[in-house]
VOMI-241955 format. One record per atom (N, C-alpha, C): x, y, z. Coordinates in steps of 0.001 Angstrom, whole numbers, padded with zeros to 6 digits, always signed. Example, Ala and Ser with C-alpha at 12.3 -4.5 7.8 and 13.67 -1.06 7.14 Angstrom:
% residues 2
+013190-005690+007800;+012300-004500+007800;+013200-003300+007800;+012850-002250+007080;+013670-001060+007140;+012900+000030+007870;
This chain:
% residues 314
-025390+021572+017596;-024247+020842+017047;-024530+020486+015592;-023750+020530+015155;-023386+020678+013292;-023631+018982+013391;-024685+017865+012271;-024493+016803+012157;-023595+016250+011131;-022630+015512+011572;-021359+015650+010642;-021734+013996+009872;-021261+013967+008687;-021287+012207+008037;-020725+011385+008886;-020976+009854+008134;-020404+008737+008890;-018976+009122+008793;-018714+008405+009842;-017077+008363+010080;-016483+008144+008611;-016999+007183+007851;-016232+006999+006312;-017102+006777+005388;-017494+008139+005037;-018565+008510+003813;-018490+008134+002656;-019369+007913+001986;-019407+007866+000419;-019087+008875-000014;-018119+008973-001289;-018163+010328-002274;-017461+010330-003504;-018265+009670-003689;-017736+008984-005821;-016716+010513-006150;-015561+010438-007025;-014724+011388-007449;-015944+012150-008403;-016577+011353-009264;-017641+011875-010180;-018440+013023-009800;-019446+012652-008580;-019902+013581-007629;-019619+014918-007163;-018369+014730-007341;-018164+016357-006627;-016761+016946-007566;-016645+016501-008482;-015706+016907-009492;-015353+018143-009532;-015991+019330-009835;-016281+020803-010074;-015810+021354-008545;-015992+020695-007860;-016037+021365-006011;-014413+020553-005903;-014090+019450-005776;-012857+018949-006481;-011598+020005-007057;-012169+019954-007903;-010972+021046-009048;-010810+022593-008359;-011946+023251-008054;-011894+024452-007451;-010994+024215-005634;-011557+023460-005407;-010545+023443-003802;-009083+022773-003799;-008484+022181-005064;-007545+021542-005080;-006483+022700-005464;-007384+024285-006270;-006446+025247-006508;-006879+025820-005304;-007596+026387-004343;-007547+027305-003410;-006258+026419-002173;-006125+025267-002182;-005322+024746-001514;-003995+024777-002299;-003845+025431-003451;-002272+025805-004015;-001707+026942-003436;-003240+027956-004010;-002940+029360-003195;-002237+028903-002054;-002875+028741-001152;-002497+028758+000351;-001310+027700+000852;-000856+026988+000038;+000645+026014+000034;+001258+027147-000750;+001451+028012-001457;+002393+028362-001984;+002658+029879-001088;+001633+030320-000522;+002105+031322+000846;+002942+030955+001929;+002518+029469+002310;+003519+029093+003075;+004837+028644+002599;+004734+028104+001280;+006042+027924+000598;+007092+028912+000831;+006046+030406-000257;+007358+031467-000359;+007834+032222+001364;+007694+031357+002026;+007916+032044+003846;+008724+030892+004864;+008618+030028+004325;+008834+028658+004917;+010572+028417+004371;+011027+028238+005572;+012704+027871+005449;+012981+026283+004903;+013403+025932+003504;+013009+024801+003052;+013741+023330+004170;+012578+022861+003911;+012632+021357+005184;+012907+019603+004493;+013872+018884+004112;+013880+018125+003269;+012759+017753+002845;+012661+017156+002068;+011528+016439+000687;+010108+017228+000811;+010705+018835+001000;+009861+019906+000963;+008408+019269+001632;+008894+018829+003149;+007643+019081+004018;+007649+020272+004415;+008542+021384+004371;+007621+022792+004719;+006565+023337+003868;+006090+022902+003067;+005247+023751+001878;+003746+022552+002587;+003490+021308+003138;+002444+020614+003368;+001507+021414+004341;+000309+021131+004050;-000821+021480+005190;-000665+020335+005862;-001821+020515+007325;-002466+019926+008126;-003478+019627+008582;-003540+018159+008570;-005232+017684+009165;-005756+019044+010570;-006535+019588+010905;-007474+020107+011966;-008985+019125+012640;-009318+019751+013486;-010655+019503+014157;-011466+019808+013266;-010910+020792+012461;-012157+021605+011352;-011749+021733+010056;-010598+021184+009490;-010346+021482+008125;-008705+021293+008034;-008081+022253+007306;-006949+022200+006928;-005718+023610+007240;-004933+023413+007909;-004084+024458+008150;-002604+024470+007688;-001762+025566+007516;-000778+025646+007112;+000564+025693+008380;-000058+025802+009741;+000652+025868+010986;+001356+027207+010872;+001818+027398+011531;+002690+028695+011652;+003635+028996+010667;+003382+030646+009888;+004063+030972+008987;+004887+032236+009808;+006351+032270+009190;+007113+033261+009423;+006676+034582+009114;+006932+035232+009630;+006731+036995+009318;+007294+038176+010079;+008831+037623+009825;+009723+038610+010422;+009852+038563+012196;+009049+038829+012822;+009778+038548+014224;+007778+037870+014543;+006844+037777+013883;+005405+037314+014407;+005304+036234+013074;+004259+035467+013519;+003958+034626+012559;+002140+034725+012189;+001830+034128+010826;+000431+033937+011183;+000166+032601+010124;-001165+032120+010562;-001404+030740+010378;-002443+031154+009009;-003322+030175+008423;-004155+030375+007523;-005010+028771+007777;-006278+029031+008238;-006981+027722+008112;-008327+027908+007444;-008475+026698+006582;-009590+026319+005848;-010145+025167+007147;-011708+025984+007382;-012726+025870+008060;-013813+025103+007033;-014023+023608+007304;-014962+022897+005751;-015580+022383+007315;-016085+022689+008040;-017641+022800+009250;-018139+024159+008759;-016988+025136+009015;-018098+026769+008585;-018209+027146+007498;-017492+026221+006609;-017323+026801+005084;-016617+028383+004904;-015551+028401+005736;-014507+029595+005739;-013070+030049+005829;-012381+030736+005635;-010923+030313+005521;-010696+031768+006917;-009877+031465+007476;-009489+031874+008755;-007825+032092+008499;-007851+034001+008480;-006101+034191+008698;-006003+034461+010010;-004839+033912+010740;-004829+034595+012195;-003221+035306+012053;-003042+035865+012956;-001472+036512+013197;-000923+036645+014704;+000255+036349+014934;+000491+035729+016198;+000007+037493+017149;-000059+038406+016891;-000272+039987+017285;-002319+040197+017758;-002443+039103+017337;-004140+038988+017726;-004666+039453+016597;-004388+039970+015574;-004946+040329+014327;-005713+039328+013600;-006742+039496+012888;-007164+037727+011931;-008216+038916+010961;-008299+038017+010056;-009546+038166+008942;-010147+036700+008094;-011494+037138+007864;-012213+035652+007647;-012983+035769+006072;-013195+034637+005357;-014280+035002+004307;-014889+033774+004042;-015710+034022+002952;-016185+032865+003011;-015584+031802+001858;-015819+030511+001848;-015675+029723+000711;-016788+029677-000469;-018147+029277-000098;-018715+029314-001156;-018787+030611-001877;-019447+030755-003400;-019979+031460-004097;-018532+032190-004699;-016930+031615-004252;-016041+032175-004639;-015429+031333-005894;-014816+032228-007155;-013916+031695-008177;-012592+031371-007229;-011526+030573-008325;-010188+030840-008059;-009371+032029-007848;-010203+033071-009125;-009614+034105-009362;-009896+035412-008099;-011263+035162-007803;-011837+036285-006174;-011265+035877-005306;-010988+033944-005083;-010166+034002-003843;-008794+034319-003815;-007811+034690-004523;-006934+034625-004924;-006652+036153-004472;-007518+036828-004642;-007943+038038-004975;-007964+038321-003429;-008668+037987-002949;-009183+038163-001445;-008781+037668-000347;-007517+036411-000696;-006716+036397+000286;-005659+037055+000729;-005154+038050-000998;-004166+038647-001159;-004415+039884-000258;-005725+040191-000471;-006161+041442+000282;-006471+041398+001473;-006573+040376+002552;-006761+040088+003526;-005012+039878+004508;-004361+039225+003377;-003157+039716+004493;-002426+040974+004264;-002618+041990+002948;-001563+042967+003060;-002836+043892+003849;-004362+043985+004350;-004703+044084+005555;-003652+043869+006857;-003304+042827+007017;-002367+042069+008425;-001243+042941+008217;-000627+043587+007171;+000686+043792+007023;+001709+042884+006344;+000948+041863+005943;+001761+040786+005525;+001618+040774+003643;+002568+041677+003190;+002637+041473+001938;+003754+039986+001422;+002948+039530+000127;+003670+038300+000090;+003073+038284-001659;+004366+037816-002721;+003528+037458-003861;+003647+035856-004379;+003200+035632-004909;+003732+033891-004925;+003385+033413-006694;+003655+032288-006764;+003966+031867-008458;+002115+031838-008760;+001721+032392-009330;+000144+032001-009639;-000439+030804-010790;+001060+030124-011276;+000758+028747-012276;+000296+027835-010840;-000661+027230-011237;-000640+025959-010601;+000262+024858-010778;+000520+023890-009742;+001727+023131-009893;+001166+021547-010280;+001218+020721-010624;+000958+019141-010920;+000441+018935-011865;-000689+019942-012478;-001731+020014-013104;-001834+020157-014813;-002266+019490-015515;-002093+019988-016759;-003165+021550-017030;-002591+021429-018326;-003317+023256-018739;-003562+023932-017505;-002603+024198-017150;-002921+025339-015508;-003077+026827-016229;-004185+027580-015429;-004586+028979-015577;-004112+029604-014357;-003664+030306-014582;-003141+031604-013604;-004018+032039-012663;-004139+031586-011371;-005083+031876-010345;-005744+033175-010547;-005144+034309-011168;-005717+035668-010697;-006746+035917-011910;-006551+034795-013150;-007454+034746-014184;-008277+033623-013852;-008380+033058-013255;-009126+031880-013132;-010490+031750-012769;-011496+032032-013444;-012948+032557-013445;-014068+031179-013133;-012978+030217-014063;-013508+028931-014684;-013709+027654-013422;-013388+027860-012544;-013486+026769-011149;-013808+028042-010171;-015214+027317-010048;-015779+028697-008965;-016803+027806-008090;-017025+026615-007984;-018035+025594-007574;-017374+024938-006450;-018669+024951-005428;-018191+024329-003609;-019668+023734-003308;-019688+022847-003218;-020808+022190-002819;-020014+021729-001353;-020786+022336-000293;-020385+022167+001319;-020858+021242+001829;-021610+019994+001107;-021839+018540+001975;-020576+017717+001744;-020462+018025-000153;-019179+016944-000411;-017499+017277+000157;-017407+018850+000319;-016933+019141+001109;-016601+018661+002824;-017604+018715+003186;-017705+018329+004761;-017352+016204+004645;-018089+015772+003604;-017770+014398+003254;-016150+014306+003183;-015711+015225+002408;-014446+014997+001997;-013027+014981+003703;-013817+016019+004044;-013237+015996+005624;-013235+015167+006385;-014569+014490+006256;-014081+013606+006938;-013644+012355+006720;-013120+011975+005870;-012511+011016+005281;-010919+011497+005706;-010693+012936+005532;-008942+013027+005803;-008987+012601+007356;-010529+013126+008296;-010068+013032+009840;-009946+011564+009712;-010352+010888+009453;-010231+009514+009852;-009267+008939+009094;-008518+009268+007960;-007616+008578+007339;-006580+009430+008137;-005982+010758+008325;-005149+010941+009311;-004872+010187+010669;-006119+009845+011390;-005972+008951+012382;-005414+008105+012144;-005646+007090+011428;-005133+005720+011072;-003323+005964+010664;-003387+006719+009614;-001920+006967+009252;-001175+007375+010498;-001411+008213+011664;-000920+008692+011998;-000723+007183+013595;-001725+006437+013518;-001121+005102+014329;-000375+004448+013782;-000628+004156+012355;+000301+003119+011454;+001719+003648+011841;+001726+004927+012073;+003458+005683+012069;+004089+005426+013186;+003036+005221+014338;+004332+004718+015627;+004765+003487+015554;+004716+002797+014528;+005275+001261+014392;+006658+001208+013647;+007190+002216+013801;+008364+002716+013110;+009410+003848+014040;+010545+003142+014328;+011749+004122+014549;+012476+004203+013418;+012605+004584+012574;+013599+005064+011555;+012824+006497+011004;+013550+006936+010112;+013014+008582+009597;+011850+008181+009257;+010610+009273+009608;+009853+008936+008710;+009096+010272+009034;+007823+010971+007811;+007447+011970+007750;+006407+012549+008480;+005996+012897+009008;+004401+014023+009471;+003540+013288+008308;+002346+013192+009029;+001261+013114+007960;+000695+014116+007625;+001081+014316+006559;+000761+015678+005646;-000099+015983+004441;-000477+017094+004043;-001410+017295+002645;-000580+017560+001809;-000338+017375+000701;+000545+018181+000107;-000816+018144-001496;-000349+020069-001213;-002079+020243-002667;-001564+020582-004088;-000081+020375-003993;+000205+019733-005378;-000631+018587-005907;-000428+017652-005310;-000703+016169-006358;-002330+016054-005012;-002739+016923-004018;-004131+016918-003546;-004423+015483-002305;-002871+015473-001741;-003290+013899-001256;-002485+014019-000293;-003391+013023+001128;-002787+013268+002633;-001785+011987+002678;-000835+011933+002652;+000357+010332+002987;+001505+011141+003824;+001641+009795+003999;+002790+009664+005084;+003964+008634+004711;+005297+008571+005261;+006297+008475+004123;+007449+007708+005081;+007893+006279+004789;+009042+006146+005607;+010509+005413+004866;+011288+005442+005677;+012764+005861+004811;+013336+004799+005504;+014195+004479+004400;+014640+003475+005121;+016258+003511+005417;+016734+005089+005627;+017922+004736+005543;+018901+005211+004882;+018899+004749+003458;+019722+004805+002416;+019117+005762+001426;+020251+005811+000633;+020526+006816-000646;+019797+006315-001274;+018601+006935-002393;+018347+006660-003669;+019216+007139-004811;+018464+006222-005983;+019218+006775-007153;+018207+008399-007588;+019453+009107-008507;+018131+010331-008795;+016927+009972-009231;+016083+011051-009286;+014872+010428-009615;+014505+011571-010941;+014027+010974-012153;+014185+011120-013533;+013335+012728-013670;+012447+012967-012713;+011135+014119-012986;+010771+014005-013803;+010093+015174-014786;+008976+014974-015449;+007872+015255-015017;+007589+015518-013561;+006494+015749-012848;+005581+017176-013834;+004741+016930-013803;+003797+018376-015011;+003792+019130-014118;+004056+020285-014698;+004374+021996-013906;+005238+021810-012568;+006146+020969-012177;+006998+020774-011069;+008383+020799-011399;+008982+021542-010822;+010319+021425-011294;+011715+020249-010896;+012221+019904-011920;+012384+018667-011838;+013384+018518-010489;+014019+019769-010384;+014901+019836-008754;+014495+019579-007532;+012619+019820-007822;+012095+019506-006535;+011543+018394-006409;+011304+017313-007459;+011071+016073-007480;+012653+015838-007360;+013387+015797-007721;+014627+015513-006988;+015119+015290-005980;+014672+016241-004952;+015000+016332-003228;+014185+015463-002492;+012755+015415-003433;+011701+014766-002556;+012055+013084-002871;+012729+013073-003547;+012992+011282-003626;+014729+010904-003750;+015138+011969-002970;+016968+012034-002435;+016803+010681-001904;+015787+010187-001054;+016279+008541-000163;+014941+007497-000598;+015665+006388-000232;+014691+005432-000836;+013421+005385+000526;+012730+005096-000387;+011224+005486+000470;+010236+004273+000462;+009482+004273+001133;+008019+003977+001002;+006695+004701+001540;+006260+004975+000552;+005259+006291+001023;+003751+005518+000301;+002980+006226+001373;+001423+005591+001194;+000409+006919+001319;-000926+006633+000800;-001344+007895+001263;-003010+007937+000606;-003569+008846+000857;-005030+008855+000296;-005102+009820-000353;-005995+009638-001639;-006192+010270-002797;-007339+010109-003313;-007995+011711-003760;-009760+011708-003665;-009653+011362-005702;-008520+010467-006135;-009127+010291-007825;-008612+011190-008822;-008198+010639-009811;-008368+011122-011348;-008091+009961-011969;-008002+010114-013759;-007214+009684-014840;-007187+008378-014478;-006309+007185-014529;-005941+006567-014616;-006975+005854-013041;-007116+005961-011933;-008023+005760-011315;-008878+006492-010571;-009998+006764-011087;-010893+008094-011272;-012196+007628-010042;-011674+007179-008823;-012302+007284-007935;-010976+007186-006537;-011976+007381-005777;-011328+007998-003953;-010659+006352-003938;-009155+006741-004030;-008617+005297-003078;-007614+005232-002317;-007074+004427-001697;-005446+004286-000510;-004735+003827-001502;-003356+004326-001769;-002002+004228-002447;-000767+003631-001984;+000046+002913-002303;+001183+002550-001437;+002320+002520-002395;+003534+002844-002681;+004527+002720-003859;+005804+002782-002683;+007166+002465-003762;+008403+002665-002931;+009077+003347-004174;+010207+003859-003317;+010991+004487-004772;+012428+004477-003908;+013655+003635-004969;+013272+003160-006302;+012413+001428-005806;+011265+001121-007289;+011019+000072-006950;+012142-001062-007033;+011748-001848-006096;+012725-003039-006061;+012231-004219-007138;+013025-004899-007430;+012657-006155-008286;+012002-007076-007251;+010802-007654-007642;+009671-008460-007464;+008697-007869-006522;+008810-006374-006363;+008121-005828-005743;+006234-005766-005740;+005938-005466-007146;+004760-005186-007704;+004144-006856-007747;+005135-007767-007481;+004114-009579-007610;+004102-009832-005856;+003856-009073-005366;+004095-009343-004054;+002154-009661-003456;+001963-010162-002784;+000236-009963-002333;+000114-009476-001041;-000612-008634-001583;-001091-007746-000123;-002121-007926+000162;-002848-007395+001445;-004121-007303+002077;-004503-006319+001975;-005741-005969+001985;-006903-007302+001941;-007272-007441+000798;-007912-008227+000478;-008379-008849-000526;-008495-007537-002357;-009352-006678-001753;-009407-005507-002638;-008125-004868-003457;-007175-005133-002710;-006295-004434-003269;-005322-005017-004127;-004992-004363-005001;-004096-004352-006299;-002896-003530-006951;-001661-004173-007300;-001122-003570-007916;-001451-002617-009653;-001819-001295-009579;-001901-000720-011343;-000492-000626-011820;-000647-001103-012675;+000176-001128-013340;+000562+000725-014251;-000322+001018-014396;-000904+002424-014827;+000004+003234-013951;-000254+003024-013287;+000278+004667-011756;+001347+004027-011397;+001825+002343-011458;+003416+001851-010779;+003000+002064-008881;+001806+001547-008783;+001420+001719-007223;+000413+000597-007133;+000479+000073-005464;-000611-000589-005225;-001554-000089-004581;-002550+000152-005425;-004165+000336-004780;-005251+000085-004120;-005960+000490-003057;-007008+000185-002445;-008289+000509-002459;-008763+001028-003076;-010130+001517-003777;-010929+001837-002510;-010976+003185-001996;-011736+003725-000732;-012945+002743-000374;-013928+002431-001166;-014935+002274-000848;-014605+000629-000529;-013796-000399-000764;-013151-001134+000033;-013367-000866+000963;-012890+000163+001616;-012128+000712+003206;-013934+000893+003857;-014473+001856+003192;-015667+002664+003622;-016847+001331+004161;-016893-000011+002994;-017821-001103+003269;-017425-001833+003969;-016175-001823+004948;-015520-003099+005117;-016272-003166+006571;-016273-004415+006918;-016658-004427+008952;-015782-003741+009972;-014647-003461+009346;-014098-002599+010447;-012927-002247+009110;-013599-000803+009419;-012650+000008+008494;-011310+000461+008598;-011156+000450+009678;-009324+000558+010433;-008529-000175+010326;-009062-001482+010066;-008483-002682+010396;-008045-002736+008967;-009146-002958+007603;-008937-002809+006673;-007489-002224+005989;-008138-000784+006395;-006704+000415+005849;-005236+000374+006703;-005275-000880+007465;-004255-000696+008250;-003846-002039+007884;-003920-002850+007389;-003665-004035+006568;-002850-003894+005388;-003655-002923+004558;-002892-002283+003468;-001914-001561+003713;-001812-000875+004812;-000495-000026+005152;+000618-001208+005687;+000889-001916+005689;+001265-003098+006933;+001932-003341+005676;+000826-004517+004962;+001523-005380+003949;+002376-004613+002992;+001500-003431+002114;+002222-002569+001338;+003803-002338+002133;+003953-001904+002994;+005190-001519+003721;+005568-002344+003777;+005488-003650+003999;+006110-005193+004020;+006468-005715+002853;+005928-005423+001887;+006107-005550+000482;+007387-005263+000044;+007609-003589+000553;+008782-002804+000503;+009844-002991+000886;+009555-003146+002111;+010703-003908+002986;+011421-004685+002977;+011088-006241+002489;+011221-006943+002311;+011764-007130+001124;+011423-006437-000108;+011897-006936-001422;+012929-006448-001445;+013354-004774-000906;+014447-004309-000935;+015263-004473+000582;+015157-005049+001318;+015652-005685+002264;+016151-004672+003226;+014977-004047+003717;+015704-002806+004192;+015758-003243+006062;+016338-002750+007112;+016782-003840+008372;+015647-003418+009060;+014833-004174+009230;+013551-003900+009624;+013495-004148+011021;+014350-005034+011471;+014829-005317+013312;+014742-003710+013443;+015922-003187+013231;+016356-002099+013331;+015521-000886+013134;+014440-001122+011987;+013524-000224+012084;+012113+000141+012431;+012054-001201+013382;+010372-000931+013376;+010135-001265+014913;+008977-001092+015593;+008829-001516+016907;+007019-001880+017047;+006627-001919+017878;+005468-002134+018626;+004573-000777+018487;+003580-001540+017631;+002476-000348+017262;+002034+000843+018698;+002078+002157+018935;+001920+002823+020227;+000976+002721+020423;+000761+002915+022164;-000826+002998+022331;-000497+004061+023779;-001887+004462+023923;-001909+005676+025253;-001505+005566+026070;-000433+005999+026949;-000088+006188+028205;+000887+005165+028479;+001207+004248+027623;+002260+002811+027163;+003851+003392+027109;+004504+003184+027671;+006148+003941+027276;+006212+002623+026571;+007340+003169+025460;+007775+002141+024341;+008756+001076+024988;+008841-000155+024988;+009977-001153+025992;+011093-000935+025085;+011979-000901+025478;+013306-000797+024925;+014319-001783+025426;
């Protein structure tokens, strides 16, 4: 048996920067295969990956009357195509550029039969290089890797309890490797106003759709710029007035003013005596924050956190 990190590892953004940047584009590649195949799904959750036992998957992609999946394996350090026909091909992650994998995934499905071409700019990112030139992010260090995993398994868990405390719309907990970050998203309902874009290399139609209703969305993010380490996020859109003076739990956390979000600084979460409890505080209040300022009918939308084998009382 593979010895895997603590449940909620250390892993400074600093640390693994280079391994960072290179997997944040091999996870474009592989969102934008499922993109160009995927029948669009509001606030473009068809283009998101998925948490796994072992990494990250794209779930079932269309392909005419069969489908096939694509999973990043960060236990074997390998990316796994399968096809619903029993067909698959495998390679490895380390020792690869942007530009070889790019290269070698392309060649691995028109192997399958599955020809497919897709936009090769990267999307969120400033100065983006064209995946098939991209020589320059070629670095995988497979501990911070395997660290990094497991931080999504256990922050998926949590998000994904925080979510049965809610009947109204609300999203899949998802990756999305645009902006590189697993959240989950709930609605309250109503219409937003448009939303301005500007997003770097995103087109402003699709920041458009993705913030059609007023929201509150939370989520985990391994760092950059403005806060350049691993932390939990919480924002609403549009913000409401007195939203950002609101106090949340626990103690660690803060509104930036910088990003227009309130922050939780991972390693908060990672030192705390009970780390669930922690990140589920921040999801609570943050969402209460929201709720409340913009007064959204919370009778109406929320219920009794789920638990196993419990039918919901109605």
């Amino acid at each position: 048996m593979i010895e895997m990190p603590a449940p909620w590892p250390e892993l400074s953004t600093a640390g693994w920067r280079e391994t960072y940047d290179t997997l944040h584009l091999w996870t474009q590649i592989v969102g934008k295969i499922r993109y160009v195949r995927s029948p669009w799904l509001n606030h473009s959750w068809h283009v998101a990956l998925y948490v796994t036992a072992r990494g990250l998957t794209t779930s079932p992609i269309p392909d005419g009357t069969r489908t096939f999946q694509i999973d990043f394996d960060f236990i074997d350090h390998v990316l796994r195509i399968f096809s619903s026909d029993g067909a698959q091909r495998q390679l490895t992650l380390p020792g690869q550029s942007v530009a070889s994998f790019h290269a070698d995934v392309m060649a691995a499905l028109a192997e399958l039969g599955i020809h497919i071409a897709i936009d090769e700019m990267p999307n969120e990112l400033p100065e983006p290089i064209r995946f098939s030139l991209d020589r320059k992010h070629a670095s995988y260090d497979p501990d911070a890797v395997r660290r990094f995993f497991q931080i999504l398994v256990n922050t998926d868990r949590v998000f994904k309890q925080f979510r049965t405390g809610f009947l109204g719309k609300a999203s899949p907990v998802h990756f999305f490797w645009g902006s590189f970050d697993l959240a989950v998203t709930r609605f309250s309902g109503r219409r937003a106003p448009r939303h301005p874009g500007g997003v770097p290399n995103l087109p402003d139609a699709v920041a458009c759709e993705a913030y059609s209703d007023e929201v509150c969305s939370a989520g985990f993010w391994p760092g950059s710029g403005a806060i350049d380490y691993p932390a939990f996020y919480s924002y609403a859109y549009p913000e409401p007035a007195g939203y950002r003076a609101v106090k949340v739990r626990p103690g660690a956390a803060f509104f930036s003013e910088a990003l227009g979000e309130f922050i939780l600084p991972y390693d908060a979460v990672r030192t705390a005596a009970d780390p669930d409890r922690a990140l589920l505080e921040f999801l609570q209040s943050t969402y209460e924050a929201a709720a409340d300022t913009a007064r959204w009918d919370r009778e109406a939308l929320e219920c009794a956190s789920g638990q196993p084998r419990v039918v919901r009382k109605i």
